[in-house]
TITORVO-971616 format. One record per atom (N, C-alpha, C, O): residue in one letter; x, y, z. Coordinates in steps of 0.2 Angstrom, whole numbers, padded with zeros to 4 digits, always signed. Layout:
<atoms>
AXYZ...
</atoms>
This chain:
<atoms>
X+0079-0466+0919X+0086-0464+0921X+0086-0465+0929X+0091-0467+0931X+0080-0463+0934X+0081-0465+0939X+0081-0471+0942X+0085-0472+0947X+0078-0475+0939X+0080-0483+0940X+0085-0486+0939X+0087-0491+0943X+0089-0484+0934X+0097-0485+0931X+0100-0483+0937X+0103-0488+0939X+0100-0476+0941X+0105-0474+0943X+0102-0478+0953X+0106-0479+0958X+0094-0480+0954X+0094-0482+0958X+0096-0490+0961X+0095-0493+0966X+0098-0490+0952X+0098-0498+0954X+0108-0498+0956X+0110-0501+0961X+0110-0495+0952X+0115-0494+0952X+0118-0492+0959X+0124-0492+0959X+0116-0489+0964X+0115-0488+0970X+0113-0494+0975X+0113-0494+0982X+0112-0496+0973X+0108-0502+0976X+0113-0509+0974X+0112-0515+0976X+0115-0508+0972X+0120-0513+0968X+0127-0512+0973X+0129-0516+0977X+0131-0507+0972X+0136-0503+0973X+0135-0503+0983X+0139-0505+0987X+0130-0501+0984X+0127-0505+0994X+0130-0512+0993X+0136-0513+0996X+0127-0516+0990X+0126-0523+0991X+0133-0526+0989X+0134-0531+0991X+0138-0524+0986X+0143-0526+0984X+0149-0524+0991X+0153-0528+0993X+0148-0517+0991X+0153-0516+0997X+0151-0517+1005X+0154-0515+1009X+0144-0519+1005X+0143-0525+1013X+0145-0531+1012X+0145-0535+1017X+0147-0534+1006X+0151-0539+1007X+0159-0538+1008X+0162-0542+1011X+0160-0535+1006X+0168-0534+1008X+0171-0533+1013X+0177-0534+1015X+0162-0530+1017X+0165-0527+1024X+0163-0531+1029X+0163-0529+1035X+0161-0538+1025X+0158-0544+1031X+0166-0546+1036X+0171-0548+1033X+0166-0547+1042X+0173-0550+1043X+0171-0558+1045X+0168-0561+1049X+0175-0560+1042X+0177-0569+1043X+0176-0570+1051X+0180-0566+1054X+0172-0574+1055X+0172-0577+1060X+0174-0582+1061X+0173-0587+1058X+0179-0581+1066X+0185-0588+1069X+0181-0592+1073X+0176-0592+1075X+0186-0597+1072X+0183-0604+1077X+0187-0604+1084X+0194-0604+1084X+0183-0603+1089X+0189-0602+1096X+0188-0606+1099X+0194-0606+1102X+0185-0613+1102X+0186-0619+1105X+0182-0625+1102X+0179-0623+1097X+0181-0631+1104X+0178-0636+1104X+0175-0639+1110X+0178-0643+1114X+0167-0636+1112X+0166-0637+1120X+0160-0644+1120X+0158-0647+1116X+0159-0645+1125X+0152-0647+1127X+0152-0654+1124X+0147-0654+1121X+0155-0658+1124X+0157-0666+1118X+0153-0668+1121X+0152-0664+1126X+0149-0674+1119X+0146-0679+1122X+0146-0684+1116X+0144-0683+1111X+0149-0690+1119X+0147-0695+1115X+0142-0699+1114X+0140-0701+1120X+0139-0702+1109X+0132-0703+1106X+0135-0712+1104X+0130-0716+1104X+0142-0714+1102X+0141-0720+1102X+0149-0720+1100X+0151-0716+1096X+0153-0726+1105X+0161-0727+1105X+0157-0735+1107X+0154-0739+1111X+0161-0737+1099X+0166-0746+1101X+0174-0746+1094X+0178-0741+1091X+0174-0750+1094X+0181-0749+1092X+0182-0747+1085X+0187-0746+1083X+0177-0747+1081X+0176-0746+1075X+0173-0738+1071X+0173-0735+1066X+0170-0736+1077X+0166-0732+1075X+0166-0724+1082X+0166-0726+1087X+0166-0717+1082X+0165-0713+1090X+0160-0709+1085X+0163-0707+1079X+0154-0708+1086X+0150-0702+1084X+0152-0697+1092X+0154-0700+1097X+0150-0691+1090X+0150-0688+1096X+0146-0679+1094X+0146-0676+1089X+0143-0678+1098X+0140-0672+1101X+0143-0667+1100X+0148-0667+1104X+0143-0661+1097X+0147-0655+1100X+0146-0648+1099X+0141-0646+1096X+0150-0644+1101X+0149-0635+1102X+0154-0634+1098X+0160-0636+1100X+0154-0630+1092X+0162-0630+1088X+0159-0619+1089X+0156-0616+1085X+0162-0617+1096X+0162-0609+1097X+0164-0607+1091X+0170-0609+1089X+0160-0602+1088X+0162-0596+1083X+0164-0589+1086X+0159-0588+1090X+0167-0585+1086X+0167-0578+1087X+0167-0574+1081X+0170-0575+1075X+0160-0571+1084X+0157-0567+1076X+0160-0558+1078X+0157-0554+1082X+0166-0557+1075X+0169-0551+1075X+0165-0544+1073X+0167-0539+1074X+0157-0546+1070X+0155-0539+1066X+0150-0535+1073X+0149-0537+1079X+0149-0530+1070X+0143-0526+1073X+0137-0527+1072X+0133-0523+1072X+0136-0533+1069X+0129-0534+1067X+0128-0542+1067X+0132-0545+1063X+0125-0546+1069X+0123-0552+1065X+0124-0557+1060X+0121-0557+1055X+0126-0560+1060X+0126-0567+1054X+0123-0570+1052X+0118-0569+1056X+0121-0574+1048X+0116-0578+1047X+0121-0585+1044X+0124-0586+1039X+0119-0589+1048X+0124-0596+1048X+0119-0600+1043X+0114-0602+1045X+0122-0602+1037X+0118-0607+1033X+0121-0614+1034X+0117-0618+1035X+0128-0615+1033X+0131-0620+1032X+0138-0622+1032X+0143-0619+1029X+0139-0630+1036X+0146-0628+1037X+0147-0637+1032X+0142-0642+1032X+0153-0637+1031X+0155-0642+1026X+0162-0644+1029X+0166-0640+1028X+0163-0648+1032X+0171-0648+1036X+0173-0654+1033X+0171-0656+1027X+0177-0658+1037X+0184-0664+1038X+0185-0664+1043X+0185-0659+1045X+0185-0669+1046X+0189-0671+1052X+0194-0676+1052X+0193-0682+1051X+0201-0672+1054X+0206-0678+1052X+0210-0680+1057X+0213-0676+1059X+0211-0687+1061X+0214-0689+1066X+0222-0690+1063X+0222-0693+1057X+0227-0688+1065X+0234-0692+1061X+0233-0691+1054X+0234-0696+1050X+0231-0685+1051X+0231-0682+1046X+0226-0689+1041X+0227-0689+1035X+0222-0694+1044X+0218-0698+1042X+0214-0696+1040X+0218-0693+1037X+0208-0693+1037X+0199-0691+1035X+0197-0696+1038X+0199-0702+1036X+0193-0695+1044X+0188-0701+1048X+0182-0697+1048X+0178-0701+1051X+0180-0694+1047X+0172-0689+1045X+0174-0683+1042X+0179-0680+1040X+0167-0683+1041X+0162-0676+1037X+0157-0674+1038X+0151-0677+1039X+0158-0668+1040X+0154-0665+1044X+0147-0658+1039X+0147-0652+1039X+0144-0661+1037X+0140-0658+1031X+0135-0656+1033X+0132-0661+1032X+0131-0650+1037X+0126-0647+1041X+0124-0644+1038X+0127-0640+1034X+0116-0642+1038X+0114-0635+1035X+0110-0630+1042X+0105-0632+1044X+0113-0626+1043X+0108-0622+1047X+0103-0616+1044X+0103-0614+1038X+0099-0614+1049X+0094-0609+1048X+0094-0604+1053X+0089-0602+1056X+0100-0601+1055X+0099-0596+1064X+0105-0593+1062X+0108-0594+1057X+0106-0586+1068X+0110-0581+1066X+0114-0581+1072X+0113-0583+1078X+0122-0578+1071X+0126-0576+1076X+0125-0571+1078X+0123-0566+1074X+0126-0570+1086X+0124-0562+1088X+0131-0558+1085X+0137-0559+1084X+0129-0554+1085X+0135-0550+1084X+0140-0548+1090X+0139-0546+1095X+0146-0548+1088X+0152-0547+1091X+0151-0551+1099X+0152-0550+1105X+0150-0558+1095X+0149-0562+1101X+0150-0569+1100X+0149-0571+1094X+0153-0575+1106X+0153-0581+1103X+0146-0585+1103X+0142-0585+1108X+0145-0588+1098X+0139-0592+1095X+0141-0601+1096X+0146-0604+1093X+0139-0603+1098X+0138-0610+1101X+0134-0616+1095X+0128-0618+1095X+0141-0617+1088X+0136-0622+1082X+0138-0629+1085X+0143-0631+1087X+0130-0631+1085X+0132-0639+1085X+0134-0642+1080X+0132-0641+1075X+0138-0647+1081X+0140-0651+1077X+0140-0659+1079X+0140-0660+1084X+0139-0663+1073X+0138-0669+1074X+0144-0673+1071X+0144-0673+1065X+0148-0678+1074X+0156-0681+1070X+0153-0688+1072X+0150-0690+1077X+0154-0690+1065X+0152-0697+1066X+0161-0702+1063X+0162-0703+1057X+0164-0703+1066X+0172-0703+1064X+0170-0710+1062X+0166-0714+1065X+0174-0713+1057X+0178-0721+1055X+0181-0721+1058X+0184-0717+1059X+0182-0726+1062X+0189-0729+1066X+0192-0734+1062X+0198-0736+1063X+0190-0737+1059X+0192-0741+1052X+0198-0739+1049X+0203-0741+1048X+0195-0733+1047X+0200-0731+1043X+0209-0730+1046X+0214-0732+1043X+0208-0728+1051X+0215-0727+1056X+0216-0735+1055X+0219-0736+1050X+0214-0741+1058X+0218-0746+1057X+0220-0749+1048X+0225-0752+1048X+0217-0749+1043X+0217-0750+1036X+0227-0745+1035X+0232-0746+1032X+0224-0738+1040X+0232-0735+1036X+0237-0741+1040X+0241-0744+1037X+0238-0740+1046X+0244-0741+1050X+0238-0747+1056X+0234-0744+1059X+0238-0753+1056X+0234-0756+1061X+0238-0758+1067X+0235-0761+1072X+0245-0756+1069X+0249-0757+1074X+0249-0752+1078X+0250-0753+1084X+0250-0744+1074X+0249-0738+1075X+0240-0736+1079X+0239-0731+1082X+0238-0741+1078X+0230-0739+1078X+0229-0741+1085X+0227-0737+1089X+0231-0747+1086X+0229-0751+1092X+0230-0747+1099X+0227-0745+1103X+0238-0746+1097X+0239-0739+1101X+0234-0733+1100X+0230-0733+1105X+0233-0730+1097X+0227-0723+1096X+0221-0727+1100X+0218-0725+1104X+0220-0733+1096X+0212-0734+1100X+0213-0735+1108X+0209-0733+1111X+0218-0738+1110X+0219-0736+1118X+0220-0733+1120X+0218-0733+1126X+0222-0727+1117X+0223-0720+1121X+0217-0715+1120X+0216-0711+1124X+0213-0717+1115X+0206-0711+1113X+0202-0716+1123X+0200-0713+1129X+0202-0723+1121X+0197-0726+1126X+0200-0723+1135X+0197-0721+1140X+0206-0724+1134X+0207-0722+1140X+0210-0716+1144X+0210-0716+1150X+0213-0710+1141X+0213-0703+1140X+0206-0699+1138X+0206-0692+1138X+0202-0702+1136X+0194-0697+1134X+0196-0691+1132X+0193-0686+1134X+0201-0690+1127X+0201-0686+1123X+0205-0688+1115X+0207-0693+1114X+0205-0683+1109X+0208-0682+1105X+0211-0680+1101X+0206-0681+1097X+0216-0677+1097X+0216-0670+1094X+0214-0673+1086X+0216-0677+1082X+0209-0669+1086X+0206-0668+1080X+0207-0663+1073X+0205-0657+1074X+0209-0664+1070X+0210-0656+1063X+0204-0655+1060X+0201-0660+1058X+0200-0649+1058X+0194-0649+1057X+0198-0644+1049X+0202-0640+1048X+0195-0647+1045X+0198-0642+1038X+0190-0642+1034X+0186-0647+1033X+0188-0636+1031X+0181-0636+1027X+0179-0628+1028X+0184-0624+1028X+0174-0628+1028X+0172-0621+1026X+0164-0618+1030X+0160-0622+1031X+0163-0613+1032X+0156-0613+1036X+0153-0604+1032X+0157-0599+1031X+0146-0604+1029X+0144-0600+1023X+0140-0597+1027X+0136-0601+1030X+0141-0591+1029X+0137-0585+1032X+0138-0579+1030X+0143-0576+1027X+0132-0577+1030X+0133-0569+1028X+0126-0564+1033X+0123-0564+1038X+0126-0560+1026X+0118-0555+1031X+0115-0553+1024X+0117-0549+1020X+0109-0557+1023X+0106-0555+1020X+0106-0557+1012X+0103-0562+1010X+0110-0553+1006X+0110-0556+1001X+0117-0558+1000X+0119-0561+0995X+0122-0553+1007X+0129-0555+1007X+0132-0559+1010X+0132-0560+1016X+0135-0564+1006X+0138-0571+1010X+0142-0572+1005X+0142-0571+0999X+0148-0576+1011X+0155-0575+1011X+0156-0584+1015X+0154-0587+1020X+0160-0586+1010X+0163-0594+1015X+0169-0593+1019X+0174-0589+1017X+0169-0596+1024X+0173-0595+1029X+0178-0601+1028X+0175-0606+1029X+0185-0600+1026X+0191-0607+1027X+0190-0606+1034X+0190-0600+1037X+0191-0614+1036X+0193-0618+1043X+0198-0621+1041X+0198-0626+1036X+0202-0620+1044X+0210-0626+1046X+0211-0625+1054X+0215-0622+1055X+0207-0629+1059X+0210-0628+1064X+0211-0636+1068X+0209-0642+1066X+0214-0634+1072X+0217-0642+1077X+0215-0642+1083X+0219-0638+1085X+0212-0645+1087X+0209-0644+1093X+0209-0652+1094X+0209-0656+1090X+0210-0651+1104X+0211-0659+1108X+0202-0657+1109X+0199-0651+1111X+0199-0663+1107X+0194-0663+1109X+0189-0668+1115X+0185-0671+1112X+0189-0668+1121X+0189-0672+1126X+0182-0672+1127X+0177-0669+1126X+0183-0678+1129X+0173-0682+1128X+0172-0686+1135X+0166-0689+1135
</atoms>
């Protein structure tokens, strides 16, 4: 009977630290470096800032996104980590975008020509990141929806 009631305790813990996990937002996109631009193709380098609202640590496993230019999908961003957010602090995730530039000319090739002059010579772009990033503490983990839009400059 005490096993019953201490599992039962241990259960009833474990259930309500998940609920009291709070969702860490996405606050900027810093630090780009480009790793390879021609016309077909921009990987780039990056810092996608999290603010981890809790009093305690995260444990960042894995972020699964989209990246869409002109509501395009030019990448996927499929990462797994092994490190923790500090608590009540922003955490600096790298990310790696490896974007299609194909794709933007296949939808609209007139519309493109334009975009690819303007990424080439403004060094920046606004990006939509939409996916998801899975963190928790311990055996409580919670997936984070991302829908954010950020000018991304490189």
């Amino acid at each position: 009977m005490k096993k019953i009631i201490t599992i039962s305790f241990c259960l009833a813990i474990l259930f309500t630290s998940c609920s009291s996990i709070l969702e860490p937002t996405v606050e900027r996109i810093e630090d780009v470096d480009v790793v390879e631009m021609t016309r077909s193709k921009l990987e780039l380098n990056a810092f996608m800032v999290l603010k981890n609202p809790n009093g305690f640590s995260l444990d960042l496993a894995k972020a699964n996104m989209k990246a869409f230019v002109d509501d395009i999908e030019l990448a996927t961003i499929d990462q797994t980590f092994d490190t923790s957010m500090p608590a009540n602090e922003n955490f600096k995730m790298p990310i790696n975008i490896k974007m299609d530039l194909d794709k933007l000319y296949r939808e609209n090739p007139i519309a493109a020509i334009g975009k690819g002059i303007q990424i080439m010579s403004d060094k920046k772009l606004m990006v939509q990141f939409k996916g998801t990033i899975d963190v928790g503490k311990g055996m409580a983990k919670i997936s984070v929806p991302i829908d954010q839009e950020e000018m991304v400059a490189f």
